[in-house]
N, C-alpha and C positions, 0 to 999 in steps of 0.2 A: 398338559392336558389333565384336566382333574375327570375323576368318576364319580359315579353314582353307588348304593348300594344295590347288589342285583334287584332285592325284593324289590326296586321300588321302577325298576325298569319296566316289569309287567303291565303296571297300573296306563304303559302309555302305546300301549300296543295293539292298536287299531288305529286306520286311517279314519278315524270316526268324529271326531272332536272337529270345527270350526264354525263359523258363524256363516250366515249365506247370504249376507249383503255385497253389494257392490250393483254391476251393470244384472239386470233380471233377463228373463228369455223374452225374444224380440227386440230389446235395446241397440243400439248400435254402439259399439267402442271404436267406434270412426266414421269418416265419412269414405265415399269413392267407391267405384265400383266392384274390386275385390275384397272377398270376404273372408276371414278365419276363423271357424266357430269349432271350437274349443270342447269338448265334453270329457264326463266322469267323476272320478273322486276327487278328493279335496287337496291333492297335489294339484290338479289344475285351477285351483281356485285361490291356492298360495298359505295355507292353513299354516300357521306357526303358535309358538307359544308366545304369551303376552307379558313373559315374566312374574305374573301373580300363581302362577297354577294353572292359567284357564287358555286354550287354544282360540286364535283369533285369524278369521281372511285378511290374506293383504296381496298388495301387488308386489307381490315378489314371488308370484307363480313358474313355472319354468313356462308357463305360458306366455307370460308377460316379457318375461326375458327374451322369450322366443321373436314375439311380436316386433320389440325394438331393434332385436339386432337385425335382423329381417330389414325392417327400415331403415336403420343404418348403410345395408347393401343395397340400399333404392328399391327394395322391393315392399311398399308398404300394402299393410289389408288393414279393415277395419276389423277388428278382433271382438267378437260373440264369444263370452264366457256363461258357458250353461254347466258347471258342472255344480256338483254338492259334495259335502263332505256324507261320511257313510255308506257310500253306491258301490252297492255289490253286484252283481248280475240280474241277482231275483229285483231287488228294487230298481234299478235299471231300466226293465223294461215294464215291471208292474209298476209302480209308484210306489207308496205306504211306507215311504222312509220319513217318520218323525222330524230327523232331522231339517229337512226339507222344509217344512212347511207348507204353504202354500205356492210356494214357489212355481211348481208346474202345473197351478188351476186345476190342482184336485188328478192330474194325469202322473203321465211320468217321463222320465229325463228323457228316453228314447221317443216317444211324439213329439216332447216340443221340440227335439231337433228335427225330426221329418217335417215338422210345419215349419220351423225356419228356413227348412231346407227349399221347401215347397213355395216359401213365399220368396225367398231369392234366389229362386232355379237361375243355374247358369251365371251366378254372380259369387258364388264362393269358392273360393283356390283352393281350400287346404283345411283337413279336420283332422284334428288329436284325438289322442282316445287312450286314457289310464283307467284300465278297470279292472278287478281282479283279487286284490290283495285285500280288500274287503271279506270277502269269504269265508278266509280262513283267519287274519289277524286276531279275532277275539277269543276264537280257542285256546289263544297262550294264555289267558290271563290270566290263568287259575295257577298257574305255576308259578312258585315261590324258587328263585334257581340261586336264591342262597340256603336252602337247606336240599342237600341231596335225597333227601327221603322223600320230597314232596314232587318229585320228578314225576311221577306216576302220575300226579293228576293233569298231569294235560291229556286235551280231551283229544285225541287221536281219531273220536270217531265225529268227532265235529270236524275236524281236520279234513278225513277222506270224503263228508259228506257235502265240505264245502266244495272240494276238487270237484268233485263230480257234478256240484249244479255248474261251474264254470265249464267242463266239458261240454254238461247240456242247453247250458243257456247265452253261451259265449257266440259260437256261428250264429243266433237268433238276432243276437246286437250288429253283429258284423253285418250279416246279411240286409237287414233292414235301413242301417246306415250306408252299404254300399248304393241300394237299390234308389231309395230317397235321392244319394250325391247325384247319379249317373257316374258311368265308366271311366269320366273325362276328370273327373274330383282326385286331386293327391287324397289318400288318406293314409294318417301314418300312428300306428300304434306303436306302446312302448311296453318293454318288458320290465321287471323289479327288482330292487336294490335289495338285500336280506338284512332287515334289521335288526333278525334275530341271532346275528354275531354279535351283539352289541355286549352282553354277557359274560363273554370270554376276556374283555378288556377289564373288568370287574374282577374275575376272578381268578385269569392267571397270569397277568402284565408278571413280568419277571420272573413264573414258573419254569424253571429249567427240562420239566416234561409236563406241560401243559395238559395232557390229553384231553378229554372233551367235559365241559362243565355243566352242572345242573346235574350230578347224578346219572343216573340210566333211568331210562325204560324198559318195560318188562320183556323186552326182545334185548337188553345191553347195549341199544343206544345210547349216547349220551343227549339233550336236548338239542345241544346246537347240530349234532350231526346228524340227526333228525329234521331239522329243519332246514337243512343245508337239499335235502334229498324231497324236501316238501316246496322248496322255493323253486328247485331246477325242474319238479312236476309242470307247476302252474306255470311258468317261463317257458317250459315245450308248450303247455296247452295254449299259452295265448300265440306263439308263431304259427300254430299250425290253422287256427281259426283266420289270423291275420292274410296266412297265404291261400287259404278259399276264396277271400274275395279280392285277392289283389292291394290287400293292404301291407304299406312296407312298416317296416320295424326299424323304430328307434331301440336298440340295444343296450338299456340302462344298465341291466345285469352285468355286462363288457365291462360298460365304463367305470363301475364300481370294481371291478376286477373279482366278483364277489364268490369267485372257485379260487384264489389265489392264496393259500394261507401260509407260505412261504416270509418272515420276515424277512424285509431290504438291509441290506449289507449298511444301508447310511440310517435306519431305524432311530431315533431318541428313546422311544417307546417300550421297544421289545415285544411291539403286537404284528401280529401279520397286516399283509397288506390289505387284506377284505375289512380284516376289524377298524385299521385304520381309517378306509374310505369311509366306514360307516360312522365313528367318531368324528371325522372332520365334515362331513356334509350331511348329516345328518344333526339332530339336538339329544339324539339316546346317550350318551357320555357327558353332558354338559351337566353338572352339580348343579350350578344356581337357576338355571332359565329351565331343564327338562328333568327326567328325559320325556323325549319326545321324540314320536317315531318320524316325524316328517323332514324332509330336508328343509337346513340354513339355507339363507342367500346363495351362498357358494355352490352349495349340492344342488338345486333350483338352477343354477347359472351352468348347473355341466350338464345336467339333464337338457338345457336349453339348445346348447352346444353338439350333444348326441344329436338331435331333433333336425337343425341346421344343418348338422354334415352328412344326414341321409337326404334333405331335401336337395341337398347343389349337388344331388349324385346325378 
């Protein structure tokens, strides 16, 4: 496994970067009577980096993954991909995400799924839902977590201001996408991976006493253990919004095991196993291609997996 220098880990830390081509709102990505329409950030849209620098959609969303293995088990839908890269809560349900475009005729991501919804009442199975990590992701950026002096400037009050429109604007998404489904609609959110371990495989792979890197904050956190306690906020906020309206939870947090900082006895590395998850299915550790906060193929294909083993419950 090669790394990155931390400085330069910052630069990719927001789910904010990808292009919004592929199938548009209304489209069909199948035919037949059930339907999968897909919403949110740009993990549902398969946002990766293109090797030049520049983040690019593809189909190797966990959405997509989802959709095939899905058919694989006979159970096929025609898959409605409406998400954008950028979608926080507030552009969610407002519009005025740049990155967007034109994309939802000047509205925003939460109408054109109720009019999707509206126009195939009673023909869609099953709606995803990654939102969240938007909010808060761009408040790292300011932080340099190869110099420990510059720990202070992460914006912590960007941080709690982000939490808090998620608090307030999250049951608003939930509610209107329940209400739009009907009661009969699987709807299945997912919780988030922390990519802000990604740091500590930069700075203390083979530290005999690791302790926490990027410096302190002026309470003597260090950044990652900070973020550690900023990732487990938003992951309660999005369960508790999910089970207002009956929506179940894909568990991505789990599967990345991302409480876990325990290194494995069978280790190459010498990193814990949260850092590890996030180096292997993620691109924030990759030298040549990132970093980059989104998941590989591979991370895309377990988040896919999470998704399917809540749905055959």
């Amino acid at each position: 496994m090669r790394t990155v220098p931390a400085a330069a880990l910052v630069a990719a830390l927001a789910l904010t970067t990808a292009s919004c081509s592929g199938p548009g709102p209304g489209e069909d990505g199948g035919t037949g009577a059930d339907r999968y329409l897909s919403v949110g950030d740009s993990l549902t849209v398969g946002v990766q980096p293109d090797g030049e620098g520049l983040p690019e959609q593809t189909d190797e969303a966990y959405t997509d993954f989802l959709t095939a293995s899905l058919a694989e088990d006979g159970h096929e839908l025609a898959h409605q991909r409406a998400g954008c890269r950028g979608e926080d809560t507030s552009t969610f349900l407002e519009g005025d995400n740049p990155a967007c475009g034109d994309r939802y005729d000047g509205g925003s991501q939460v109408e054109t799924a109720e009019d999707f919804l509206e126009e195939h009442e009673g023909d869609v199975e099953l709606i995803t839902l990654s939102l969240g990590i938007n909010n808060i992701a761009g408040c790292f950026e300011q932080v340099d977590l190869s110099d420990p002096a510059d720990a202070s400037n992460l914006d912590t009050d960007c941080v709690e201001e982000g939490l808090e429109r998620v608090e307030d604007e999250l049951p608003e998404v939930t509610e209107r996408l329940r209400e739009a489904a009907g009661p009969e609609t699987r709807i299945v959110g997912m919780t988030y991976y922390n990519p802000f371990l990604a740091p500590w495989a930069v700075e203390h792979v083979d530290d005999p006493d690791p302790g926490t890197p990027g410096g302190e904050l002026p309470d003597g956190r260090g950044v990652v253990d900070y973020a550690v306690g900023v990732m487990e906020q938003l992951n309660d906020t999005l369960r508790s919004a999910y089970a207002e309206q009956d929506i179940e939870v894909a568990d991505v947090e789990a599967r990345f095991d991302s409480g876990e900082f325990d290194v494995p006895e069978e280790s190459t590395t010498g990193l814990p196993l949260n850092v590890q998850r996030v180096c292997d299915w993620t691109w924030m550790c990759d030298a040549e291609i990132g970093p980059d906060i989104h998941t590989n193929a591979e991370g895309a294909r377990e988040i896919a997996r999470v998704h399917e083993e809540q749905i055959e419950q």
